[in-house]
Rosetta silent file (secondary structure, phi, psi, omega in degrees, C-alpha in Angstrom):
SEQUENCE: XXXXXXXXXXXXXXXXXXXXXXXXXXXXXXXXXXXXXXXXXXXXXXXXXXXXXXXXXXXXXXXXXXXXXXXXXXXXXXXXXXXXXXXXXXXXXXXXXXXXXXXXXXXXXXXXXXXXXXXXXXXXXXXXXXXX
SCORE:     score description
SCORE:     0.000 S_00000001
   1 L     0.000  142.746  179.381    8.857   -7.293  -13.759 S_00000001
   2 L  -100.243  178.840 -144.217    5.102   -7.509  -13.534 S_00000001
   3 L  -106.827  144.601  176.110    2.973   -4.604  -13.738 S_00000001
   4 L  -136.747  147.708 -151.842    0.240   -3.658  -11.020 S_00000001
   5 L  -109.442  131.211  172.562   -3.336   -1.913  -11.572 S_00000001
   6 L  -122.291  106.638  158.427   -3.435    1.234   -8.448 S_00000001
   7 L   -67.701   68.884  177.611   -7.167    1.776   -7.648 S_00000001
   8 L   -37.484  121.569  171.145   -8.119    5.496   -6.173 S_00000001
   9 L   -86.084   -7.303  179.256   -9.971    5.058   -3.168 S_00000001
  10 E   171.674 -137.415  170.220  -11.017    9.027   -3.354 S_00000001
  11 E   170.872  172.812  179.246   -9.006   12.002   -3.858 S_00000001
  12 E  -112.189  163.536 -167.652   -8.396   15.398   -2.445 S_00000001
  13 E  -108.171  115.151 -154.213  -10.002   18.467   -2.314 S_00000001
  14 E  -129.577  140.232  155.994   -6.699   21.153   -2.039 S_00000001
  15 L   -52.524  -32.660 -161.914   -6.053   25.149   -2.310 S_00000001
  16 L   -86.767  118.424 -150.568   -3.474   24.521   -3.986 S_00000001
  17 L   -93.429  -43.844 -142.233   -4.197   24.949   -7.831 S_00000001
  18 L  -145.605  109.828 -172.073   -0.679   25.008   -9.135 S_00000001
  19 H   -46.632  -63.296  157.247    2.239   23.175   -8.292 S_00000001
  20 H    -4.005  -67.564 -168.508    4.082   26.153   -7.486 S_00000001
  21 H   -82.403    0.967  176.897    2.103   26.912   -5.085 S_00000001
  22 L   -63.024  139.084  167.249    2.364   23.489   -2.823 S_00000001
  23 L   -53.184  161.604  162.229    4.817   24.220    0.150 S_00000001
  24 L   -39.348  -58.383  159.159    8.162   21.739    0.086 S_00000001
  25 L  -152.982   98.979 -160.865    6.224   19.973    2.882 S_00000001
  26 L    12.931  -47.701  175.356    2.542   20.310    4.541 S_00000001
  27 L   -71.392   15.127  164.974    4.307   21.416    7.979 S_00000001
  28 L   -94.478  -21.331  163.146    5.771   24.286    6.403 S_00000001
  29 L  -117.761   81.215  152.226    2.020   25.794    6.032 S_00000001
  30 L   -26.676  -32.663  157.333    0.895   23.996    9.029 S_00000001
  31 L   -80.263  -14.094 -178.315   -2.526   26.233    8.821 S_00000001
  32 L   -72.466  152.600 -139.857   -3.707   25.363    5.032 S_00000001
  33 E  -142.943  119.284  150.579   -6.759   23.308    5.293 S_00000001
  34 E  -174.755 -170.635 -161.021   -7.903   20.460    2.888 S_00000001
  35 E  -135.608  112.406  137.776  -10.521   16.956    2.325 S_00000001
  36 E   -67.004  102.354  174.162  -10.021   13.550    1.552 S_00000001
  37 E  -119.054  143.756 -167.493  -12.894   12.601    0.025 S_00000001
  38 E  -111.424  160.764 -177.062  -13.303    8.782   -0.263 S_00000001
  39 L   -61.990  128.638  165.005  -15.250    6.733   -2.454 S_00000001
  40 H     0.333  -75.041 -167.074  -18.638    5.384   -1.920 S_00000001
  41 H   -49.631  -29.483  176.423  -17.526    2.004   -2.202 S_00000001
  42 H  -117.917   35.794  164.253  -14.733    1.866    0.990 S_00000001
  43 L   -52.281  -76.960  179.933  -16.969    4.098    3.030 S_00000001
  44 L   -40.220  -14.541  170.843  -17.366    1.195    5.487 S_00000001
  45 L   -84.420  -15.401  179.679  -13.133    0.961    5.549 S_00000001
  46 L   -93.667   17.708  168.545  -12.947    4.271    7.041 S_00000001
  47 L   -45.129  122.510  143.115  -14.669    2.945   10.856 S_00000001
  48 L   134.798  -32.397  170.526  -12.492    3.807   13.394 S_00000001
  49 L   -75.225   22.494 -176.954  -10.584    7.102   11.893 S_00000001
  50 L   -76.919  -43.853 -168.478  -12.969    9.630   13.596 S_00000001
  51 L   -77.573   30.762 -156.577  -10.149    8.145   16.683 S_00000001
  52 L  -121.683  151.395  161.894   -6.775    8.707   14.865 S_00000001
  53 L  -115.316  -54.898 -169.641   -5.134   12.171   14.782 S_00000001
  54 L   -95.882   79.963 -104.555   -2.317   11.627   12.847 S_00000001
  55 E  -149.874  150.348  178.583   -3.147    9.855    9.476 S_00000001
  56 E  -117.431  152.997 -179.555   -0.492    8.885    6.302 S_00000001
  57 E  -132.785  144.814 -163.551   -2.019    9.496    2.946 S_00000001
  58 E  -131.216  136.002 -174.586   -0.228    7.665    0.029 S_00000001
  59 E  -145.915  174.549  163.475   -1.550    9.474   -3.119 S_00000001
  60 E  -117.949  169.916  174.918   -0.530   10.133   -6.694 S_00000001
  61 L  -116.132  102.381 -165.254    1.278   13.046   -8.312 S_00000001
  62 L   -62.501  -11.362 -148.428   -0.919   13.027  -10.811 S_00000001
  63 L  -133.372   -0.284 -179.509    0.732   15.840  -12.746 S_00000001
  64 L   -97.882  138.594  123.505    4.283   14.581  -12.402 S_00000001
  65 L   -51.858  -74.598  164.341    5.870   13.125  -15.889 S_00000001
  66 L   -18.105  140.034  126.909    9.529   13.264  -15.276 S_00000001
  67 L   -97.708  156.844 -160.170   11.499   10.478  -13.646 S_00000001
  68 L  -160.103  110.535  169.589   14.391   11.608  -12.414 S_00000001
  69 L   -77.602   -7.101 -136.660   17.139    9.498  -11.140 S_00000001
  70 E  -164.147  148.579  136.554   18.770   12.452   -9.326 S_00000001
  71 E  -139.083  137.604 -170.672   17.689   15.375   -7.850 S_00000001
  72 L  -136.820   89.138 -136.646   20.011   18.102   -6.773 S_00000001
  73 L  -139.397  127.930 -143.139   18.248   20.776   -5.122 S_00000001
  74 H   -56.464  -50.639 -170.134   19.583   23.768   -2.673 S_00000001
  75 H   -49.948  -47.813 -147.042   17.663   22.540    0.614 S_00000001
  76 H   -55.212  -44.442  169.806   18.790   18.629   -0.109 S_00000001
  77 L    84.669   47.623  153.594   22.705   20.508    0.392 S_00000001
  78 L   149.294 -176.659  169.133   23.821   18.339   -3.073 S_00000001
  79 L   -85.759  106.103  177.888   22.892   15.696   -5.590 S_00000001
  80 E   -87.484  137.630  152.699   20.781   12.947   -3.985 S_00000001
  81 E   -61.457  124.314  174.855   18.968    9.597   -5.629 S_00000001
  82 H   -38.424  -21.688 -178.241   15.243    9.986   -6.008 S_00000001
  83 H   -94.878   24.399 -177.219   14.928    7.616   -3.681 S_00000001
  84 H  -122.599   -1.984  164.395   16.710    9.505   -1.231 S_00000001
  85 L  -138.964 -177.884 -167.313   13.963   12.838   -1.473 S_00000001
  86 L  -114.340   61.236  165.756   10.671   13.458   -1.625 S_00000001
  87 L   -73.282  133.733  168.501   10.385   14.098   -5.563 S_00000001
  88 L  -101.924   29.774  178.185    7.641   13.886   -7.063 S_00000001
  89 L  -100.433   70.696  166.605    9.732   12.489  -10.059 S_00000001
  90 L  -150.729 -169.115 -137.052    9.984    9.097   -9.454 S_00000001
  91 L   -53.253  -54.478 -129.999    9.709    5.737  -10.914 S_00000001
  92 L  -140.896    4.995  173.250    5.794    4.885   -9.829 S_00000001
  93 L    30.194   73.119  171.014    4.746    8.869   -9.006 S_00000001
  94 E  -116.423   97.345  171.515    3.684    7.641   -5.442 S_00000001
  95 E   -82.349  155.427  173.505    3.580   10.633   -2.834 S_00000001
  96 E  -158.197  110.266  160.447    2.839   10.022    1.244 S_00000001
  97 E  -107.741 -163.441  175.062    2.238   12.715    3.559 S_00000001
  98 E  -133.725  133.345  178.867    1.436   12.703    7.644 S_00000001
  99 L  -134.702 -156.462 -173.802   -1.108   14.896    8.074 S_00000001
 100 L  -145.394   91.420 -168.134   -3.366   16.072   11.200 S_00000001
 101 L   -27.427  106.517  174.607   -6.977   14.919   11.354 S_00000001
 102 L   -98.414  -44.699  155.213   -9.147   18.140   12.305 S_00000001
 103 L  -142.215  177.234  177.740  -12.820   15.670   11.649 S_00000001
 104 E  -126.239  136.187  159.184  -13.836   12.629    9.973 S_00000001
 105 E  -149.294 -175.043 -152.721  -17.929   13.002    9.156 S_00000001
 106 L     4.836  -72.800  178.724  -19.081   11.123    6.421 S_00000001
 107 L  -133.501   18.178 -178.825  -16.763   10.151    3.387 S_00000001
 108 E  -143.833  128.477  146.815  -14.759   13.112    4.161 S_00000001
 109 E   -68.956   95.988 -178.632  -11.845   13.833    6.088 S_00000001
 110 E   -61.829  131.352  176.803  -10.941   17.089    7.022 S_00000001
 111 E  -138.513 -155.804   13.631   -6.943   17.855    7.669 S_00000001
 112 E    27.734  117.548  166.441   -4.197   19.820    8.179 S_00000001
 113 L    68.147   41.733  172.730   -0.723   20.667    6.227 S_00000001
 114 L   -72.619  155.606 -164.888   -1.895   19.157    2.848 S_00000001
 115 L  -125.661   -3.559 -163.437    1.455   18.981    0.312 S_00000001
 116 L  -142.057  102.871  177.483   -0.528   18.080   -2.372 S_00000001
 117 L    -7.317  127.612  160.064   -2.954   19.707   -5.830 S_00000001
 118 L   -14.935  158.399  150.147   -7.245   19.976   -5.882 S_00000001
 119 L    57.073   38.725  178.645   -7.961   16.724   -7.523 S_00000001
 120 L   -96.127  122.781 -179.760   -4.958   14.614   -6.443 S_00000001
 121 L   -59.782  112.842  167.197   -6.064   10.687   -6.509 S_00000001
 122 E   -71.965  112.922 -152.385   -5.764    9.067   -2.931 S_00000001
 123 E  -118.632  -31.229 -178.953   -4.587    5.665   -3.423 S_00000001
 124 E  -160.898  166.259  169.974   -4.631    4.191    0.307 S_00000001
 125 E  -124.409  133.129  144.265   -4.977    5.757    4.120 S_00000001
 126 E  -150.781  160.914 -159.160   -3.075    4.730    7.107 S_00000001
 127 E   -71.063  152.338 -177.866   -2.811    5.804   10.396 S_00000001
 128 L   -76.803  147.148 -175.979    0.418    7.170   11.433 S_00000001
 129 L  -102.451  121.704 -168.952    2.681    5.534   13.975 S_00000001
 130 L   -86.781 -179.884 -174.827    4.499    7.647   16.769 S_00000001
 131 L  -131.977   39.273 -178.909    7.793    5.907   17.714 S_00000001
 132 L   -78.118    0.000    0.000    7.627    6.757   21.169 S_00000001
């Protein structure tokens, strides 16, 4: 299989210090606070998301090692395939939350219900899609 180079467009700026202390998933502290801040260089890519609300952020978990082919964990209610949770053990350590735009002003996005550690690299943005 060939191999692919993942370029951080920015990373985030998070309370959360310590894995431990990320929630399961961003809506579960719905009030936590945090910044996307993007790079110089795709400043000009973020036109148009001061008019988005709802935004997906595909990042890495920078701090995960592990693969895991399995995970069996009390909420899941059994033993699941990684690709069947939201592990941060898995083949290509790619996380994606939906999060909830509070401003966009310069290179930095402000959000809501981050899931994810200070310094986590922010690999792509896209807006979220309702399915209404």
């Amino acid at each position: 299989m060939n191999k692919y180079d993942i370029e951080p467009i920015g990373f985030i700026k998070s309370p959360y210090m310590e894995r431990e202390e990320i929630p399961r998933q961003g809506f579960h502290a719905p009030e936590v606070e945090a910044v996307a801040v993007i790079d110089e260089k795709w400043a000009d890519a973020m036109m148009g998301l001061e008019n988005i609300d709802r935004l997906m952020l595909l990042f890495l978990f920078h701090r995960s090692c592990d693969v895991h082919m399995t995970e069996n964990k009390p909420w899941l209610g059994g033993e699941r395939g990684v690709f069947a949770t939201r592990s941060p053990h898995r083949p290509n350590h790619i996380g994606v939350s939906e999060v909830e735009v509070l401003s966009v002003q310069g290179r930095e996005i402000r959000f809501k219900g981050p899931d994810m550690l200070d310094g986590t690299p922010l690999i792509d943005i896209k807006p979220a899609v309702s399915r209404k």
